[in-house]
C-alpha positions as CSV (number, residue, x, y, z in Angstrom):
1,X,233.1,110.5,121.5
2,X,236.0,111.7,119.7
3,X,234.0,115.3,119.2
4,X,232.5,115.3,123.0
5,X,233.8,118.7,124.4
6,X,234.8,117.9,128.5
7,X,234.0,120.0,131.2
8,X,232.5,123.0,130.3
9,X,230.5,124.3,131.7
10,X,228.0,127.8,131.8
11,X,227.5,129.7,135.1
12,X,228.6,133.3,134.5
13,X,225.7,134.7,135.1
14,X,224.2,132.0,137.6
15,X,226.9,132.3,140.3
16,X,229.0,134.9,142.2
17,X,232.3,135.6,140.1
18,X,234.2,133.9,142.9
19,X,232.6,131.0,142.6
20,X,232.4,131.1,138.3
21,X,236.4,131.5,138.7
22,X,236.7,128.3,140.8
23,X,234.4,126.2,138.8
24,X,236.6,128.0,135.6
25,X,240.1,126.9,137.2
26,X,238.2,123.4,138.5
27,X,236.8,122.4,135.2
28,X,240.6,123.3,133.3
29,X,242.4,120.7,135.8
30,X,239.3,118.1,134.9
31,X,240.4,118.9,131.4
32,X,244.2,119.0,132.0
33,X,244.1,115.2,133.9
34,X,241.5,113.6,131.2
35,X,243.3,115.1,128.3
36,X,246.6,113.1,130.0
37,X,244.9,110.2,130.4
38,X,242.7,110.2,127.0
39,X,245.5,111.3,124.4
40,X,248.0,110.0,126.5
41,X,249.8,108.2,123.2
42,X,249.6,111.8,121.6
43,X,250.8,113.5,124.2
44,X,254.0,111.1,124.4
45,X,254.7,111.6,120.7
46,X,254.8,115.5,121.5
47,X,256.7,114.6,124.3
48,X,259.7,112.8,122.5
49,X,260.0,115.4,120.2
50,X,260.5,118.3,123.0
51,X,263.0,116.1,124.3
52,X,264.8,115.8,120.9
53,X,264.4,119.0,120.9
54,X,265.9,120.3,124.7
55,X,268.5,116.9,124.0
56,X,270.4,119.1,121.1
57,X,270.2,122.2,123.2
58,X,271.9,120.3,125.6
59,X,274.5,119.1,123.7
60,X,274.6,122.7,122.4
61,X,275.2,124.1,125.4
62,X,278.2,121.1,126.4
63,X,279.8,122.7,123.7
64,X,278.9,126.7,124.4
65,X,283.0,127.4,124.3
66,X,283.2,126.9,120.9
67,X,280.6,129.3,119.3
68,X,279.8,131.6,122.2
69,X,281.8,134.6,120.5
70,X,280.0,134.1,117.1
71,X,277.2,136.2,116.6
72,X,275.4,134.4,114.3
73,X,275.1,131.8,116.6
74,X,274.6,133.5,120.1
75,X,271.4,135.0,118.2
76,X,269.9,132.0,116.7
77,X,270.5,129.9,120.1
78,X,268.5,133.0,122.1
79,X,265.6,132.3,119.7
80,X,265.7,128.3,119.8
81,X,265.7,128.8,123.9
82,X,262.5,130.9,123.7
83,X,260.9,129.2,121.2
84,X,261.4,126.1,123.8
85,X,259.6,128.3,126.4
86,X,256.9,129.4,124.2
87,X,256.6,125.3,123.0
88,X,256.3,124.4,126.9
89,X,253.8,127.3,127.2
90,X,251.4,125.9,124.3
91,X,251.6,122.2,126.2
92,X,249.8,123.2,128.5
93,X,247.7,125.5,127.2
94,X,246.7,122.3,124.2
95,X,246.0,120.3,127.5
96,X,243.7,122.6,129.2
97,X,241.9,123.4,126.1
98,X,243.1,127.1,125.2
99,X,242.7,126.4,121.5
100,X,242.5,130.0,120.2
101,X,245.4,131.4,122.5
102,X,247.9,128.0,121.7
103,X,247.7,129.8,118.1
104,X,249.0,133.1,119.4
105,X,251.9,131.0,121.0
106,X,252.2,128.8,117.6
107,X,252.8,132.3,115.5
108,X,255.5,133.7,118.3
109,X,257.4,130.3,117.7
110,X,257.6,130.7,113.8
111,X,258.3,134.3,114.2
112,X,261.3,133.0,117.0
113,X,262.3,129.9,114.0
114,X,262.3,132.1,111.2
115,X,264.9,134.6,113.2
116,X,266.9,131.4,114.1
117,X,267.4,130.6,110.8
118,X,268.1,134.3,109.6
119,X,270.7,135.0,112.3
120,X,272.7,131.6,111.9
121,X,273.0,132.5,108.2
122,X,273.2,136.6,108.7
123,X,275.7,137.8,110.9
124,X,274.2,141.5,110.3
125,X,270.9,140.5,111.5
126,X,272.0,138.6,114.3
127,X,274.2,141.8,115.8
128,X,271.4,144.4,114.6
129,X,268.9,141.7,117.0
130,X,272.1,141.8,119.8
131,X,272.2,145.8,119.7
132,X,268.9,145.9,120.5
133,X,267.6,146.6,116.6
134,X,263.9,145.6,115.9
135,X,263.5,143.3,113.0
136,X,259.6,143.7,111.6
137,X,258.5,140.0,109.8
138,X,258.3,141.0,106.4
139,X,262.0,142.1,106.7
140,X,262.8,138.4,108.2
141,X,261.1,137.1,105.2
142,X,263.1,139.4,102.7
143,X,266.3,138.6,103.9
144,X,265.4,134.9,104.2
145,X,264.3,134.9,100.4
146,X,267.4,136.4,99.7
147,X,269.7,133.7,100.9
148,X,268.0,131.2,97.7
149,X,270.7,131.9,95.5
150,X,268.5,131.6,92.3
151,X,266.7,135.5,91.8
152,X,264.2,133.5,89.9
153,X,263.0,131.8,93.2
154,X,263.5,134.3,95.5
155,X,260.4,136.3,94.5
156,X,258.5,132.9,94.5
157,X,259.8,132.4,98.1
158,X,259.4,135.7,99.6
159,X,256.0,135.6,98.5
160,X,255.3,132.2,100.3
161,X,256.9,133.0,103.3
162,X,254.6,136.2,103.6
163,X,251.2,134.0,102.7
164,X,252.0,131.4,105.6
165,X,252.2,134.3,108.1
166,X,249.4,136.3,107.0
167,X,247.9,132.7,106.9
168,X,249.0,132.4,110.8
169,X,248.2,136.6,111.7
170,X,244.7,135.8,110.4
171,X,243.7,134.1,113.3
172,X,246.0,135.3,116.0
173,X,245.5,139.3,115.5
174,X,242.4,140.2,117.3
175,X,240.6,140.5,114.2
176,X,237.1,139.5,114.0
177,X,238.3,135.9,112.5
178,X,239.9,134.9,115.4
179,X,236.8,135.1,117.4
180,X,235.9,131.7,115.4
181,X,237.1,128.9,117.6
182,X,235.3,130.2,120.3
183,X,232.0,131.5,118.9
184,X,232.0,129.4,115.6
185,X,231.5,131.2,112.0
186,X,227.7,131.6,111.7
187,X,226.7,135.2,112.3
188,X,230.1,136.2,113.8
189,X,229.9,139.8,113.3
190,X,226.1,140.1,115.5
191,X,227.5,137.6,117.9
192,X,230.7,138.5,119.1
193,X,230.6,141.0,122.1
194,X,227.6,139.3,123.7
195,X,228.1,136.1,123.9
196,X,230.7,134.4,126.0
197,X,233.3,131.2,126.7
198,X,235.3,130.9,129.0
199,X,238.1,128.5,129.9
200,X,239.5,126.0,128.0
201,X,237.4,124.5,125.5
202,X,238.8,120.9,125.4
203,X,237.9,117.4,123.5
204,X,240.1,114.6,121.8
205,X,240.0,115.7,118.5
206,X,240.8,119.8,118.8
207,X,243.7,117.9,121.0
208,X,245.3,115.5,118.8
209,X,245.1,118.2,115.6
210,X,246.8,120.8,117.9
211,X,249.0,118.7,119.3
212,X,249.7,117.3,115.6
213,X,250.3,121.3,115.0
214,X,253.0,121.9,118.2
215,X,254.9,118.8,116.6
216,X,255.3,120.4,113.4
217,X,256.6,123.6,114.9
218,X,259.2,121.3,116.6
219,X,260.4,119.6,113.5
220,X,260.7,123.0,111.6
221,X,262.9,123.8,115.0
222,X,264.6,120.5,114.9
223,X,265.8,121.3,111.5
224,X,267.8,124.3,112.3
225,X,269.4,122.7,115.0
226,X,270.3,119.8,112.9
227,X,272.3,122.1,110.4
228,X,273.7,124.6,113.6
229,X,275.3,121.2,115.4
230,X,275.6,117.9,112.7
231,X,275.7,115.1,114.9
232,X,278.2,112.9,113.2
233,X,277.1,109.5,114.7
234,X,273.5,109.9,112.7
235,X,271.5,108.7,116.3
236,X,269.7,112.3,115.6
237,X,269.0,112.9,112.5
238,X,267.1,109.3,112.4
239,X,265.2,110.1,115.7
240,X,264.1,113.1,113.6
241,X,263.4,111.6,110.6
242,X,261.1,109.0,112.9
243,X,259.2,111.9,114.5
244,X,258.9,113.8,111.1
245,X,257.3,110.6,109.2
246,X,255.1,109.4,112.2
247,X,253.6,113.4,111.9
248,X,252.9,113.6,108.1
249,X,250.8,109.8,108.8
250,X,249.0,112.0,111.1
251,X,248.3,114.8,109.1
252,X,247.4,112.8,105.7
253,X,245.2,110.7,108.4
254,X,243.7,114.1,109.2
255,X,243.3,115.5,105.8
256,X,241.6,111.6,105.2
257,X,239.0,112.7,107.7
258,X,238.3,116.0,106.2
259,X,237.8,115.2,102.8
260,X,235.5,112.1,104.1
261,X,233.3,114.3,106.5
């Protein structure tokens, strides 16, 4: 069943704690092996676009001599090798079932992609991020809005960029929202606090729209690396442009579903 949640199970009263965190780190590996062998296509589509994605940084890196003393890019590249990390990091936490936490993860990478993409284009930015300087979000978004060249968008963008993160804050701050994937909507507010899940929560369908979501990060990665180092042969940009159109099949498929249920 593609909405069957695996391995869960609830003995957090019943047992010792010893034993609840052994049956806890148990049933996450019976997740971690099933979710590898049932969304096994999935997970190789995820797969080929980190190693798109570590591929560039690789070349990159073959040619660190020539950009190492720009600052522009020495800051953007210290975001796109984090954001890696943090991409690696929400892998396996997709594969063990840590839905709610994969979206804390999610938000650190756009907050890492959107500072990419300020610092290549910003040479202030980057050196105030080099110095040490903190950079809040909403001035990321300013400055990003700024670099539209028509004032009559930039208001228009400015305001989108700070809807999509309030949009991704909403359920990552530990506000009572976020409390959803685990607990579920109905009666939140006299739930929360005494009722309890712990583990990962895991099932094909939360898996494939996650990984679906880890994909999309990549892509919106890809593209800043795409502009940082062209690759004149064209082998890239049409292994991206593969990845991008094999994801938006899978998220009209998705929105299909929705709109069907």
């Amino acid at each position: 069943m593609v909405n069957e949640v695996w391995h869960l199970t609830d003995d957090f009263l019943k047992l010792p704690v010893g034993d609840v965190l052994k049956n806890i780190l148990r049933d996450d590996r019976k997740n971690y092996d099933r979710a590898e062998s049932e969304l096994g296509e999935d997970i190789k589509f995820l797969d080929d676009a980190i190693f798109l994605y570590a591929e560039v940084l690789q070349a990159a890196f073959h040619l660190v001599d020539k950009w190492k003393s720009k600052d522009s890019n020495r800051a953007a590249m210290a975001m796109l090798i984090s954001t890696l990390n943090y991409i690696l990091l929400a892998r396996h936490g997709i594969l063990l079932g840590y839905y709610p936490e994969v979206r804390d993860l999610l938000r650190s990478c756009y907050e890492r992609i959107s500072r990419c993409h300020l610092f290549f284009y910003d040479g202030e930015m980057a050196r105030r991020f080099l110095s040490g300087g903190q950079i809040k979000q909403y001035i990321v978004d300013e400055e990003l809005s700024k670099l539209e060249k028509d004032p009559n968008k930039r208001d228009e963008i400015y305001k989108g960029l700070r809807r999509y993160y309030r949009v991704m804050s909403g359920a990552a701050h530990p506000n009572l929202k976020s409390f959803e994937a685990r607990y579920g909507h109905k009666d939140l507010g006299k739930r929360v606090g005494l009722e309890f899940v712990f583990g990962g929560v895991m099932s094909q369908q939360l898996g494939q729209v996650y990984i679906t979501r880890l994909i999309q990060t990549l892509l919106s990665a890809l593209r800043i690396l795409g502009v940082m180092f062209p690759e004149e042969s064209g082998g890239w940009d049409k292994k991206h442009q593969q990845i991008r159109r094999r994801c938006d099949e899978i998220v009209d498929k998705f929105s299909a579903q929705q709109k069907s249920a």
